[in-house]
C-alpha positions in Angstrom: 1.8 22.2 -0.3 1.8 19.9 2.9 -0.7 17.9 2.3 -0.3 14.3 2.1 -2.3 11.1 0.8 -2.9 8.4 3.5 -3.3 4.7 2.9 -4.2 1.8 4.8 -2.3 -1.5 4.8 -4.5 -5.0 5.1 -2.0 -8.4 5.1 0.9 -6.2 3.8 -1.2 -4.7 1.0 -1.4 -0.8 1.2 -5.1 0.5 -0.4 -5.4 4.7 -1.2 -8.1 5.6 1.9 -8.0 9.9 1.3 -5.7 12.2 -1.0 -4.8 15.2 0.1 -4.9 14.9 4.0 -4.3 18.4 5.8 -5.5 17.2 9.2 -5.4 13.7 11.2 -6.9 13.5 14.3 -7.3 11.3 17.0 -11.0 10.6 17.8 -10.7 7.3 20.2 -8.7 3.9 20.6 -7.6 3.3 17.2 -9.7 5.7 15.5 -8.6 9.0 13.6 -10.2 11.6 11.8 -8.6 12.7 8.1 -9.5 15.9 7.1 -8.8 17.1 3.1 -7.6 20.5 1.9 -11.2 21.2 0.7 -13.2 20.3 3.9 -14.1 16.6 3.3 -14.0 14.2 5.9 -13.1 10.7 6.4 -13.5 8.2 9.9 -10.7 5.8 9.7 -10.1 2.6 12.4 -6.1 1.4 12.4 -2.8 2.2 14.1 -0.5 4.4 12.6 2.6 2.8 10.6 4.5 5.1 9.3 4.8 9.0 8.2 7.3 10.0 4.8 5.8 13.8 4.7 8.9 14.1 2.6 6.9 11.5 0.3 3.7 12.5 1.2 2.5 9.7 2.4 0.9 8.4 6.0 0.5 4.6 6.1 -2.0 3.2 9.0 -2.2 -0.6 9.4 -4.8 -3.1 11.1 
């Protein structure tokens, strides 16, 4: 599978935001679209960190 889990990071604390991400879009200045394996949906506002897809992980920050 190459899904991944994404997280968002406030004052260097990283908080789960969506488990297994297929899709991330860009949708505007700052703002991304995350899309799971089974259709769900999420609007996220941050700039993008980091991305271990090794790890499965994609880390935004604001």
């Amino acid at each position: 599978m190459c899904e991944a889990n994404v997280y968002l990071e406030k004052n260097g604390i990283e908080e789960l935001v969506m488990e297994s991400v297929d899709i991330v879009e860009p949708e505007g200045d700052d703002t991304f679209r995350l899309v799971g394996i089974f259709g769900d949906q999420k609007i996220i506002r941050g700039r993008l960190k980091a991305m271990k897809l090794v790890d499965h992980r994609i880390v935004f920050c604001v």
